[in-house]
N, CA, C and O atoms as CSV, one atom per row, in Angstrom:
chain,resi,resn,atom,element,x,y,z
A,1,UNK,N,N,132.598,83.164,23.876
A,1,UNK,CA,C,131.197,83.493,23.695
A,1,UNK,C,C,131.024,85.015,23.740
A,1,UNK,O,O,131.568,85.789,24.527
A,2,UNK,N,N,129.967,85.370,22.522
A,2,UNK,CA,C,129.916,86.760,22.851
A,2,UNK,C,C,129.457,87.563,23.956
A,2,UNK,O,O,128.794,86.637,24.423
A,3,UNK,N,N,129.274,88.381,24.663
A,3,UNK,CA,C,128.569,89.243,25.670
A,3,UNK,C,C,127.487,89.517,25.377
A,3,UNK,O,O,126.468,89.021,25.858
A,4,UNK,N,N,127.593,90.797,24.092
A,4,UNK,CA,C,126.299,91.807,23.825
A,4,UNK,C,C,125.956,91.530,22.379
A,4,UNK,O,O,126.614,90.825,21.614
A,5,UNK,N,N,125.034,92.064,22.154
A,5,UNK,CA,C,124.987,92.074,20.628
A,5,UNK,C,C,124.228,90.861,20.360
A,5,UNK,O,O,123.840,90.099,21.246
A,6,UNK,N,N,124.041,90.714,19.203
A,6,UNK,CA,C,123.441,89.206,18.240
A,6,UNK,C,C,123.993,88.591,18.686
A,6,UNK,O,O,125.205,88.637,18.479
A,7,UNK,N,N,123.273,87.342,19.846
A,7,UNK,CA,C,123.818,86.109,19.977
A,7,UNK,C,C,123.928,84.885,19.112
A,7,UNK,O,O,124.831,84.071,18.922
A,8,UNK,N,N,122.294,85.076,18.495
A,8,UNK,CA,C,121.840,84.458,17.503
A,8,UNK,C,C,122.826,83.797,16.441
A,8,UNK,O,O,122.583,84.454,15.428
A,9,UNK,N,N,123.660,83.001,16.155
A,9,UNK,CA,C,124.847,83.011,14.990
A,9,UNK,C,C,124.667,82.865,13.404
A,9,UNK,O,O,125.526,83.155,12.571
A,10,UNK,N,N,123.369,82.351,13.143
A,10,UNK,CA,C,122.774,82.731,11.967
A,10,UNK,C,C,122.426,84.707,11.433
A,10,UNK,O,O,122.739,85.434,10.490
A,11,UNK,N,N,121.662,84.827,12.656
A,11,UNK,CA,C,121.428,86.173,12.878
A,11,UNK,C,C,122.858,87.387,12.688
A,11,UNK,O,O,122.926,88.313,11.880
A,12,UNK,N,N,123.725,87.039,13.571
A,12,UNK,CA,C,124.907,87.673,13.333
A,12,UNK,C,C,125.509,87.793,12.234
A,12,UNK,O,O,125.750,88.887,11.725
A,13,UNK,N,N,125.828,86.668,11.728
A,13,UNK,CA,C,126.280,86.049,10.558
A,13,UNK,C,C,126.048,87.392,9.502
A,13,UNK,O,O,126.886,88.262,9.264
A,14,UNK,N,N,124.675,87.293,8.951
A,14,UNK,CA,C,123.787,87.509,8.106
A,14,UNK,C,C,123.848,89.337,7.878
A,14,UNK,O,O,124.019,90.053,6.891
A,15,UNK,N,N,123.616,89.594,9.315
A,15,UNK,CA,C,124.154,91.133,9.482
A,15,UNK,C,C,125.358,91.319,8.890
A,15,UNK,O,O,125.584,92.157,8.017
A,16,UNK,N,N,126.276,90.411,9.435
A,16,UNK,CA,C,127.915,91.112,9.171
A,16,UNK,C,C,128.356,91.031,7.790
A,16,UNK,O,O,129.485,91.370,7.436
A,17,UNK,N,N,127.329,90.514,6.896
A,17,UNK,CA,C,127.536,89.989,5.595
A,17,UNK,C,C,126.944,90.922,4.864
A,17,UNK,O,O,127.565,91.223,3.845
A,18,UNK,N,N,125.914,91.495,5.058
A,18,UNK,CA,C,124.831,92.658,4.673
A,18,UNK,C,C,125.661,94.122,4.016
A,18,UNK,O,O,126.233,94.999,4.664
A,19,UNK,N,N,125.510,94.031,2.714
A,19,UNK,CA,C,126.532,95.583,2.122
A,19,UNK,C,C,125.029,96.410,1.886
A,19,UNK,O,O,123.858,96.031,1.864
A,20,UNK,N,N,125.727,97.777,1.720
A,20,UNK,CA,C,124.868,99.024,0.879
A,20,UNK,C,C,123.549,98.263,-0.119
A,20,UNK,O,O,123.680,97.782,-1.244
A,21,UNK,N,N,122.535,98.332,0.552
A,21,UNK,CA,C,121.384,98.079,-0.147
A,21,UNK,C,C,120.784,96.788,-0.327
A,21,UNK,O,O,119.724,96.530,-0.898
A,22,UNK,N,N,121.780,95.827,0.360
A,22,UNK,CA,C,120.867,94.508,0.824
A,22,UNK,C,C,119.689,94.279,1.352
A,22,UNK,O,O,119.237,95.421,1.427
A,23,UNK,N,N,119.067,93.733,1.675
A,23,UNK,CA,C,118.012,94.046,2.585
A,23,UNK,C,C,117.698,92.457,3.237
A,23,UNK,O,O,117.894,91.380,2.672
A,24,UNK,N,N,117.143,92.707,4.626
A,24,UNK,CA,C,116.824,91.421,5.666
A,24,UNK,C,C,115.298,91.950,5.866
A,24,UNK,O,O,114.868,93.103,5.839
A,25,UNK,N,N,114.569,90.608,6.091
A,25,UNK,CA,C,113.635,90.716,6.223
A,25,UNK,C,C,113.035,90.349,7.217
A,25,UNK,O,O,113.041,89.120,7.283
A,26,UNK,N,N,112.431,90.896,8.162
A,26,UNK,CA,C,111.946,90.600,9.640
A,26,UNK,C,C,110.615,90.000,9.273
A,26,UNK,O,O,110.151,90.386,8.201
A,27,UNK,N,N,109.709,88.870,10.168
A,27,UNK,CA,C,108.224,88.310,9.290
A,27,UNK,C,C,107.880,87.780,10.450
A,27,UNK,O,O,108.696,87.400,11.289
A,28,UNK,N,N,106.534,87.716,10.579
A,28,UNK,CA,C,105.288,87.273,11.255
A,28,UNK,C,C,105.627,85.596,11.191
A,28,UNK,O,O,106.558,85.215,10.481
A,29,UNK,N,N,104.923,84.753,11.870
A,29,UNK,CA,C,104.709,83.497,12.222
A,29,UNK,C,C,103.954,83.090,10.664
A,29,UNK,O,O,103.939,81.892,10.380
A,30,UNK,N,N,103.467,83.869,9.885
A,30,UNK,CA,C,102.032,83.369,8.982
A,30,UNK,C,C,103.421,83.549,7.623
A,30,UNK,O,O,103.406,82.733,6.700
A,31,UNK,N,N,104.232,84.363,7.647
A,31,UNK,CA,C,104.655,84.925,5.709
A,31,UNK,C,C,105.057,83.482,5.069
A,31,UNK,O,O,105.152,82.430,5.702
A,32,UNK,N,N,105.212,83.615,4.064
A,32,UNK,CA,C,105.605,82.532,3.087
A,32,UNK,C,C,107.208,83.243,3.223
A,32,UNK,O,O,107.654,84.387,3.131
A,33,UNK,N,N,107.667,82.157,3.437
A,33,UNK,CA,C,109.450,81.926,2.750
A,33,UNK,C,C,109.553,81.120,2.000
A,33,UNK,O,O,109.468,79.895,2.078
A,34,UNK,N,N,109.949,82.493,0.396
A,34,UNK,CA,C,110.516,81.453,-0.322
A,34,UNK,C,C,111.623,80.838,-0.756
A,34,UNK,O,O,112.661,81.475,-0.575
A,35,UNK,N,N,111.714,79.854,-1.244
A,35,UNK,CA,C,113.415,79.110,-1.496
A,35,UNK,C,C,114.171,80.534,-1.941
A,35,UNK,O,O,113.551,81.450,-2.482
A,36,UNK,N,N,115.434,80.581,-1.672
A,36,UNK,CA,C,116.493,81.406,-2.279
A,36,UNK,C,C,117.033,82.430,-0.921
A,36,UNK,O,O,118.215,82.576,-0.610
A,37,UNK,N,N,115.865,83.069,-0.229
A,37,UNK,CA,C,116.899,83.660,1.154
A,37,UNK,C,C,116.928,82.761,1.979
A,37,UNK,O,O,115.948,82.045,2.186
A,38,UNK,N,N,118.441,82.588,2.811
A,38,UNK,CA,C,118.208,82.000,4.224
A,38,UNK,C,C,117.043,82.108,5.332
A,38,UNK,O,O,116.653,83.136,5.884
A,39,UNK,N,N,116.683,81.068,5.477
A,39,UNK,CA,C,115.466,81.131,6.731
A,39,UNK,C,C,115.994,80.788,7.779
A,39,UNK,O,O,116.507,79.700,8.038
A,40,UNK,N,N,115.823,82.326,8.874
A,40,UNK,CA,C,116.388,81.681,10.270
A,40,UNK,C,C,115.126,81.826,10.946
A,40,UNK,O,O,114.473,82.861,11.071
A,41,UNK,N,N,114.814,80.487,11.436
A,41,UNK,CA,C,113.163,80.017,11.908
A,41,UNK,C,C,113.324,80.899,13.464
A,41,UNK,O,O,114.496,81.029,13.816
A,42,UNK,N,N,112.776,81.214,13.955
A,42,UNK,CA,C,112.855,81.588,15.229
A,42,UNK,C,C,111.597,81.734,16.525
A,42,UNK,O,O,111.523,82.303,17.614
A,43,UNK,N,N,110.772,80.925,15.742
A,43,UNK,CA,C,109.403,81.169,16.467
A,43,UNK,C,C,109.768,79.471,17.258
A,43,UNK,O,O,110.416,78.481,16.921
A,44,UNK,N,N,108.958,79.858,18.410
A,44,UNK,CA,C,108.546,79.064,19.227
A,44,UNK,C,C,107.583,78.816,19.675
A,44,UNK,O,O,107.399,77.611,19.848
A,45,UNK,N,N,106.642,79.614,20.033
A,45,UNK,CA,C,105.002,79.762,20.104
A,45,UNK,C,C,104.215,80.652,19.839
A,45,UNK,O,O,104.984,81.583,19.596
A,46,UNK,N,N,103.117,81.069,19.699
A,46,UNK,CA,C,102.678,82.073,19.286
A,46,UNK,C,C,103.148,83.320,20.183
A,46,UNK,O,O,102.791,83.295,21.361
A,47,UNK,N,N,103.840,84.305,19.781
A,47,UNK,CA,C,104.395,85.682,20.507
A,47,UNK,C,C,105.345,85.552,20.913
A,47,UNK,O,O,105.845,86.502,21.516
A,48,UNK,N,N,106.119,84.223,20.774
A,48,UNK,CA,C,107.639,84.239,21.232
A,48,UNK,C,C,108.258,83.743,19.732
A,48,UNK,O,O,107.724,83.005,18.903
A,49,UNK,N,N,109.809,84.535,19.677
A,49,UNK,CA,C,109.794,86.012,20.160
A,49,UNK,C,C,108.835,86.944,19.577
A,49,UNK,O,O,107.841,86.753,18.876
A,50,UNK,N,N,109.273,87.791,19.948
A,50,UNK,CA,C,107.847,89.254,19.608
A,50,UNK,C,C,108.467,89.943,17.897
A,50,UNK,O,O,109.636,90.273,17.696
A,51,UNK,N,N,107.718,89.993,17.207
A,51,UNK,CA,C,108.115,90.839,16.114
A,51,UNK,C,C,108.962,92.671,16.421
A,51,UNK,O,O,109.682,93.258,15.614
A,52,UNK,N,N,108.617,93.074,17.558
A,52,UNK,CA,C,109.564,93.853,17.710
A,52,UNK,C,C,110.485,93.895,18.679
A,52,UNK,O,O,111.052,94.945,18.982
A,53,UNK,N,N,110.678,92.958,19.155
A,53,UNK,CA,C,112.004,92.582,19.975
A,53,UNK,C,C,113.159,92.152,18.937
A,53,UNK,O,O,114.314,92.575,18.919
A,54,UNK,N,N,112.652,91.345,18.202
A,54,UNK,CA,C,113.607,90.951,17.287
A,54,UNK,C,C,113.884,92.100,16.354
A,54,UNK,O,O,115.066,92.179,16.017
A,55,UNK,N,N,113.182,92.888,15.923
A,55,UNK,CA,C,113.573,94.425,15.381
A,55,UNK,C,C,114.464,94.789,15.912
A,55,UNK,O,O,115.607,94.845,15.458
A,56,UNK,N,N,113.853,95.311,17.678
A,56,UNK,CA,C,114.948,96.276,18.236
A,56,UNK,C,C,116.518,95.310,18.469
A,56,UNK,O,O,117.491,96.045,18.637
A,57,UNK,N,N,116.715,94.331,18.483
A,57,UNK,CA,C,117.850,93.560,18.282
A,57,UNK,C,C,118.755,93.700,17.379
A,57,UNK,O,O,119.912,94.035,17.633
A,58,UNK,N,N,118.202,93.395,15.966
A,58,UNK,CA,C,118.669,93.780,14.927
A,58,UNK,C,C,119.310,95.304,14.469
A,58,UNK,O,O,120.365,95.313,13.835
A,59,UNK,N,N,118.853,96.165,14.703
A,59,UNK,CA,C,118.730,97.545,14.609
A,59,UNK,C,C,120.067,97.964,15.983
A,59,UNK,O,O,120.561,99.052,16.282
A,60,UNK,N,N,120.194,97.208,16.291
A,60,UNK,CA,C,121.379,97.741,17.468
A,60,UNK,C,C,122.880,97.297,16.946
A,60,UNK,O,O,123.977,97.486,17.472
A,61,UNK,N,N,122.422,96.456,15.376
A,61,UNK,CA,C,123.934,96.515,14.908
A,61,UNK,C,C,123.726,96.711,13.517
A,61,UNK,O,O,124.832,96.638,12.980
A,62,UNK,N,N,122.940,96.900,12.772
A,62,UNK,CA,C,122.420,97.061,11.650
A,62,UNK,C,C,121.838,98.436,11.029
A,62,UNK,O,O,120.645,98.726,10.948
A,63,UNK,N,N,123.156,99.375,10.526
A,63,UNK,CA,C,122.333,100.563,9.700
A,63,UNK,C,C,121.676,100.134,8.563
A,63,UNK,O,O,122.038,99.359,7.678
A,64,UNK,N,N,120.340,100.947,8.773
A,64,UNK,CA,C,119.242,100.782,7.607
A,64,UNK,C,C,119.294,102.660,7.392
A,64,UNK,O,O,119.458,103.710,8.014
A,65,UNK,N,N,119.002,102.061,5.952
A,65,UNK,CA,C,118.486,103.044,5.290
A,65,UNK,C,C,116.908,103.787,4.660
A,65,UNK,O,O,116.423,104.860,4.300
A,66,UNK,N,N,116.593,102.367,4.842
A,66,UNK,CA,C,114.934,102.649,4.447
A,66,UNK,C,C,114.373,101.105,4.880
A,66,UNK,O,O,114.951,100.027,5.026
A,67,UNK,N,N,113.008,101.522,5.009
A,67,UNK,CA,C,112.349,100.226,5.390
A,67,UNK,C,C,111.275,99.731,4.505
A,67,UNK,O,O,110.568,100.702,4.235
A,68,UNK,N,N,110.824,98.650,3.922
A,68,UNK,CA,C,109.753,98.532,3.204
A,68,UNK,C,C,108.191,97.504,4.483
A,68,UNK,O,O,108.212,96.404,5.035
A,69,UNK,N,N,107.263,98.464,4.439
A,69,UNK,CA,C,106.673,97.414,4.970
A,69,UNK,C,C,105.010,97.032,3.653
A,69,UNK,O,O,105.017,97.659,2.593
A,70,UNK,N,N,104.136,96.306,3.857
A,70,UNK,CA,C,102.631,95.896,2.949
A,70,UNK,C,C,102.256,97.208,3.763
A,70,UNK,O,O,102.648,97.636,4.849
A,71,UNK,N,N,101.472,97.618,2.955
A,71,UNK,CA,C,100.534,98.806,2.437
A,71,UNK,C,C,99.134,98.585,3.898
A,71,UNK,O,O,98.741,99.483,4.643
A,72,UNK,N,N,98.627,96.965,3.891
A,72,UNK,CA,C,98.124,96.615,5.070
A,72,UNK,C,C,98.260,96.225,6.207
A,72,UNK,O,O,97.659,95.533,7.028
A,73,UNK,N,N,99.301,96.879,6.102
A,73,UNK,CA,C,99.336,96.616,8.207
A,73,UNK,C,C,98.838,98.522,8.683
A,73,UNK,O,O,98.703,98.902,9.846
A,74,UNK,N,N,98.705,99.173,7.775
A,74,UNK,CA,C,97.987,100.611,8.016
A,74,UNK,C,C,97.016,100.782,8.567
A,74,UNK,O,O,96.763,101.692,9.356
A,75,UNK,N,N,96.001,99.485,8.046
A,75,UNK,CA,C,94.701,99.111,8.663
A,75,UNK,C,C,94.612,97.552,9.852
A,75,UNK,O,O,93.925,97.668,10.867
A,76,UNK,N,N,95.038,96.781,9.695
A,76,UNK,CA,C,94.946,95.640,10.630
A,76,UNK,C,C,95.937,96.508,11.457
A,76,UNK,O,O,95.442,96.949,12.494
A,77,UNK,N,N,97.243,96.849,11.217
A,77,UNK,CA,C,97.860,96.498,12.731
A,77,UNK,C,C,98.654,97.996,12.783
A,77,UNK,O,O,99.856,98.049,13.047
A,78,UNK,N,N,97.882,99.156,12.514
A,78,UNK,CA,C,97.930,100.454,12.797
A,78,UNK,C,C,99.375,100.828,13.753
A,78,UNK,O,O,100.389,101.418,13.380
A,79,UNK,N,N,98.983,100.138,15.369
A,79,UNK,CA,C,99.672,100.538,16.361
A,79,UNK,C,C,100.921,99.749,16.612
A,79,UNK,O,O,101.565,99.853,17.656
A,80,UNK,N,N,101.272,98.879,15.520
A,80,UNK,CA,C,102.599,97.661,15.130
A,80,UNK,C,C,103.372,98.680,14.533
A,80,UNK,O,O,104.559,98.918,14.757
A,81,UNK,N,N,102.392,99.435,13.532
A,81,UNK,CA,C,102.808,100.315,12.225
A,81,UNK,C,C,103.645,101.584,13.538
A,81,UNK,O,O,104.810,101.914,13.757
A,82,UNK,N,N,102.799,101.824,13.916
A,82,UNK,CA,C,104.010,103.280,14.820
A,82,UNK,C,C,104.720,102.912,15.576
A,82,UNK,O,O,105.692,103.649,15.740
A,83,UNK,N,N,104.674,101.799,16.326
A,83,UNK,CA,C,105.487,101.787,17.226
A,83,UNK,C,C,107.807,101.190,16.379
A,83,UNK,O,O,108.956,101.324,16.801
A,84,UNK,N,N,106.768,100.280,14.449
A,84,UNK,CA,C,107.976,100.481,14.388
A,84,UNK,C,C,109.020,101.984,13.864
A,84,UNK,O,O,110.048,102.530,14.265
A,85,UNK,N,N,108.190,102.150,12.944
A,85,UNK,CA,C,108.505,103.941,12.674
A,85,UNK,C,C,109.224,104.354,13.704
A,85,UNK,O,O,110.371,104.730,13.462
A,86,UNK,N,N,108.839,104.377,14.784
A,86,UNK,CA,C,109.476,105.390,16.464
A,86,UNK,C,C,110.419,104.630,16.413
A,86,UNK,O,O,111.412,105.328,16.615
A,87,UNK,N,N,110.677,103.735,16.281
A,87,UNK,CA,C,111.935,102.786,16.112
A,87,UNK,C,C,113.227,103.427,14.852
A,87,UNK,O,O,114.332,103.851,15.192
A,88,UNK,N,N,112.808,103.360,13.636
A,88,UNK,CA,C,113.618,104.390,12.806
A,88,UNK,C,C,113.539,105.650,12.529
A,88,UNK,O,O,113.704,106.200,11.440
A,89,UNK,N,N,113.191,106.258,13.903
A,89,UNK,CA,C,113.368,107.661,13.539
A,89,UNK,C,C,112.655,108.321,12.318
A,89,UNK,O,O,111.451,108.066,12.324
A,90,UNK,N,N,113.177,109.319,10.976
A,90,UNK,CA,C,112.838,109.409,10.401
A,90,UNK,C,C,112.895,109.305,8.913
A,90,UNK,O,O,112.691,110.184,8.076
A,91,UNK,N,N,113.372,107.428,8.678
A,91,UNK,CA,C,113.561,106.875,7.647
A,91,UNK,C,C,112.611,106.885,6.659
A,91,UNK,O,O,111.553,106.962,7.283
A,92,UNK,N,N,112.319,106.849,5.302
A,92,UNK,CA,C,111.933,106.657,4.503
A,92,UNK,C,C,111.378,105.353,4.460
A,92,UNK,O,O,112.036,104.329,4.644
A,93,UNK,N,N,109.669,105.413,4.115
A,93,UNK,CA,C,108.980,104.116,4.782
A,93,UNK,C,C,108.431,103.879,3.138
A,93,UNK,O,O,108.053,104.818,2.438
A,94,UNK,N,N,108.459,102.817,2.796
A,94,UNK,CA,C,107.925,102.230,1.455
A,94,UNK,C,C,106.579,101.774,1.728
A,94,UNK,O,O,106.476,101.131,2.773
A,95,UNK,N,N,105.795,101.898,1.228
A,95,UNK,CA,C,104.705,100.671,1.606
A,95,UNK,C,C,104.326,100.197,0.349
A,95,UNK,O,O,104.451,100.809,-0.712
A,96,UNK,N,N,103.677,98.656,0.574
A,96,UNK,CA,C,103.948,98.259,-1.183
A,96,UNK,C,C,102.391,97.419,-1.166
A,96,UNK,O,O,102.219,97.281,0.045
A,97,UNK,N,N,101.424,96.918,-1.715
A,97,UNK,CA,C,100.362,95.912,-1.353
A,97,UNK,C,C,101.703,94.596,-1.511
A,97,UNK,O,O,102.647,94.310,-2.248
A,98,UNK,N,N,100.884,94.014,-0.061
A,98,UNK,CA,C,101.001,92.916,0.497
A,98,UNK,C,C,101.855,91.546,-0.518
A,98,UNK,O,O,102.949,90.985,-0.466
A,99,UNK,N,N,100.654,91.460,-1.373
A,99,UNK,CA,C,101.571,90.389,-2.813
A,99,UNK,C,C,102.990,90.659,-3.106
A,99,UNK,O,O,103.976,89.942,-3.275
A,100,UNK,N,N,102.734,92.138,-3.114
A,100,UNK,CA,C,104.399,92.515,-3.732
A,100,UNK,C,C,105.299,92.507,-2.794
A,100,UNK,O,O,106.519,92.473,-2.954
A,101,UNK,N,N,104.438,92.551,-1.347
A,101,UNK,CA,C,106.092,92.529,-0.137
A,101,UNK,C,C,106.405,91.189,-0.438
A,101,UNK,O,O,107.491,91.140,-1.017
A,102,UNK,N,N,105.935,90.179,-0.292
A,102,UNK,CA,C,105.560,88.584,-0.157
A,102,UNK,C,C,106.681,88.015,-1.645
A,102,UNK,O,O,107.156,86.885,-1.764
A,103,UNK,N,N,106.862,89.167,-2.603
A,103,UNK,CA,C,107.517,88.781,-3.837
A,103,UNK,C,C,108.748,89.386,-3.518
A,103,UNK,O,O,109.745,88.895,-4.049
A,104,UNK,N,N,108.937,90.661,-2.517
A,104,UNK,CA,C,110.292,91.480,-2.727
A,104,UNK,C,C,111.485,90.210,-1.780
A,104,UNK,O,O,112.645,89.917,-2.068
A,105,UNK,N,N,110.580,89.683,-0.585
A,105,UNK,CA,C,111.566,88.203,0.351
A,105,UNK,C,C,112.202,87.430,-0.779
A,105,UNK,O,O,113.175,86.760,-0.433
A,106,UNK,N,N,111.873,87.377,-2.030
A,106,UNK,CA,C,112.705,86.281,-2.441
A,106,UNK,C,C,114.019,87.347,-2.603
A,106,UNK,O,O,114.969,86.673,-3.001
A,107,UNK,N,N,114.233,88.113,-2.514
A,107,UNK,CA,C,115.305,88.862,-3.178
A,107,UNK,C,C,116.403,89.530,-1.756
A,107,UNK,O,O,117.579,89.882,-1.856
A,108,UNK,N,N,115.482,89.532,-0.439
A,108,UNK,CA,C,115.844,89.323,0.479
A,108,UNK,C,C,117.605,88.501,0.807
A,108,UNK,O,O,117.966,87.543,0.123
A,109,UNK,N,N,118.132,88.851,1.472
A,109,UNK,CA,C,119.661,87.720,2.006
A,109,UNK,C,C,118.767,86.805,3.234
A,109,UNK,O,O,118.783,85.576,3.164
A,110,UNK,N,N,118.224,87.302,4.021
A,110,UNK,CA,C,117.475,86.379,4.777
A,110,UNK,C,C,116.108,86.897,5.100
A,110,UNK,O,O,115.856,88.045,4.732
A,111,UNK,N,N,115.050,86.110,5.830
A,111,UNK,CA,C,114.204,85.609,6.559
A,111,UNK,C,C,114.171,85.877,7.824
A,111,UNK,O,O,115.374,85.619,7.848
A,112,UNK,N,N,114.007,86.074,8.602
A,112,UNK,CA,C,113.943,86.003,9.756
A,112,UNK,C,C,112.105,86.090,10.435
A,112,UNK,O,O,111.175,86.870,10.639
A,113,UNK,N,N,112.467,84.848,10.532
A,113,UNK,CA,C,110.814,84.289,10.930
A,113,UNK,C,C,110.189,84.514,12.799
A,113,UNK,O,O,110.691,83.751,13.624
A,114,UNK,N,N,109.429,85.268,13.156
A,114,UNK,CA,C,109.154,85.460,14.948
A,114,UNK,C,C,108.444,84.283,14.690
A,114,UNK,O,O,108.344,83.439,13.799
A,115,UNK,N,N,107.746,84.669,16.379
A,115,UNK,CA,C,106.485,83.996,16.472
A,115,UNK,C,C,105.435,84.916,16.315
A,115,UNK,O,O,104.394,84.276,16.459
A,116,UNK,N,N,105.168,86.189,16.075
A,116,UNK,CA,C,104.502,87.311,15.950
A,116,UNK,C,C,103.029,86.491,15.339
A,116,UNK,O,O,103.015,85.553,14.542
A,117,UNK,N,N,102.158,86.984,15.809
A,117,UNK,CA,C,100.913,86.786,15.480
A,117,UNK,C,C,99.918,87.825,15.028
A,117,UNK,O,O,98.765,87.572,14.677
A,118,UNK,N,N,100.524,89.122,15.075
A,118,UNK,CA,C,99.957,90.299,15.038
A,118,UNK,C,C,99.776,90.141,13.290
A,118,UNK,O,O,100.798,89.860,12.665
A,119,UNK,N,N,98.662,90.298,12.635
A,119,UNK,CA,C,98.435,90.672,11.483
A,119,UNK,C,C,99.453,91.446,10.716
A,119,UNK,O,O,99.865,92.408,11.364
A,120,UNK,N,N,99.962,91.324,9.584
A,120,UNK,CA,C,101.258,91.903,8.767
A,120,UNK,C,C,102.373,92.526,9.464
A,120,UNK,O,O,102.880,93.613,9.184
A,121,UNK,N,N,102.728,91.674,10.467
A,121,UNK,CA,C,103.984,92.686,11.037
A,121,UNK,C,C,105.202,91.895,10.395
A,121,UNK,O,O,105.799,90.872,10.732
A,122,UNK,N,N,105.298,92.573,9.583
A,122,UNK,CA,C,106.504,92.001,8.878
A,122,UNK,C,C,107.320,93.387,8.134
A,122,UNK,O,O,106.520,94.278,7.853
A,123,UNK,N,N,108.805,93.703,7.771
A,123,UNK,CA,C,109.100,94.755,7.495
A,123,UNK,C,C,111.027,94.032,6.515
A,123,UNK,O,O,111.724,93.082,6.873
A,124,UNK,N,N,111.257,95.057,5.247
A,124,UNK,CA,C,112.130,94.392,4.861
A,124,UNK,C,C,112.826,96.289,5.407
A,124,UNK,O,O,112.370,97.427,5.291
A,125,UNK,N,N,114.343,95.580,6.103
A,125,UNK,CA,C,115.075,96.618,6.226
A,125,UNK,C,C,116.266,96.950,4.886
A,125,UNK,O,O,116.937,96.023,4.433
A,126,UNK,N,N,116.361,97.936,4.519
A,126,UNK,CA,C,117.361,98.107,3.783
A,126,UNK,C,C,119.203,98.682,4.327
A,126,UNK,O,O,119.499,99.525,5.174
A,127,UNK,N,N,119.963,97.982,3.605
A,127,UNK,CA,C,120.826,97.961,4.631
A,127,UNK,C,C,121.619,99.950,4.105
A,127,UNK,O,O,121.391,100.488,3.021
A,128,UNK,N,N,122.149,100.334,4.804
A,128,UNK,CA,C,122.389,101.653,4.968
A,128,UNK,C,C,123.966,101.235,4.845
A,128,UNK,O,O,124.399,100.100,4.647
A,129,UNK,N,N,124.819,102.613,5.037
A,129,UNK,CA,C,126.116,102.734,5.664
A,129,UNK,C,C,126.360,103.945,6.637
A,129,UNK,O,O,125.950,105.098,6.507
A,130,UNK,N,N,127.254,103.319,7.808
A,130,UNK,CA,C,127.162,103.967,8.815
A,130,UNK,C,C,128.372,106.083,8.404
A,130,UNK,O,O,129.003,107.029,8.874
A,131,UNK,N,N,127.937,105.567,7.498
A,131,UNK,CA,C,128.693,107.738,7.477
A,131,UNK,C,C,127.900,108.220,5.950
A,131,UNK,O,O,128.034,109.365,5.520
């Protein structure tokens, strides 16, 4: 059994599979998943887990290169919006209207579904390389 890191084995998986410019998609309790990326369900009740717990998880084995998040979480969920930013430093942030994030998941390798309840906290990471 592992120690540290992604216990998760879908979760792990999915990372270790992830090349230059893939992208995973972290999502709220509410997004549509559609057929074609893996869905790893992970909600249990409303706020478990937290949309940025499962970030900062991910991000502890996962270089990104850029992040895409909807254009509206600027206005509903402002303080979701900085706290993930402070999270990537000073990556290159996409923002796209909402329809079009909701269209970029199919193209996604996975899903990754919280229980997040917070209005659009959802974010597609792009995968980076570490040099």
């Amino acid at each position: 059994m592992k120690r540290t890191g992604i216990l998760h084995p879908d979760i792990a998986g999915v990372v270790a599979r992830l090349g230059h410019t893939d992208t995973l998609c972290i999502a709220d309790a509410g997004l549509p998943i559609p057929h074609g990326p893996q869905r790893i369900d992970l909600a249990v009740r409303p706020g478990l887990p937290a949309f940025l717990d499962v970030v900062d998880t991910v991000l502890q084995e996962l270089v990104v290169e850029r992040l895409v998040v909807a254009q509206e979480i600027h206005t509903f969920s402002p303080d979701l919006y900085r706290q993930l930013v402070e999270r990537l430093a000073d990556l290159p942030v996409e923002a796209v209207p909402h329809t079009e994030f909701k269209q970029r998941t199919a193209a996604c390798s996975a899903v990754i579904r919280t229980g997040e309840f917070t209005p659009y906290a959802n974010v597609i990471l792009v995968a980076g390389v570490p040099f």
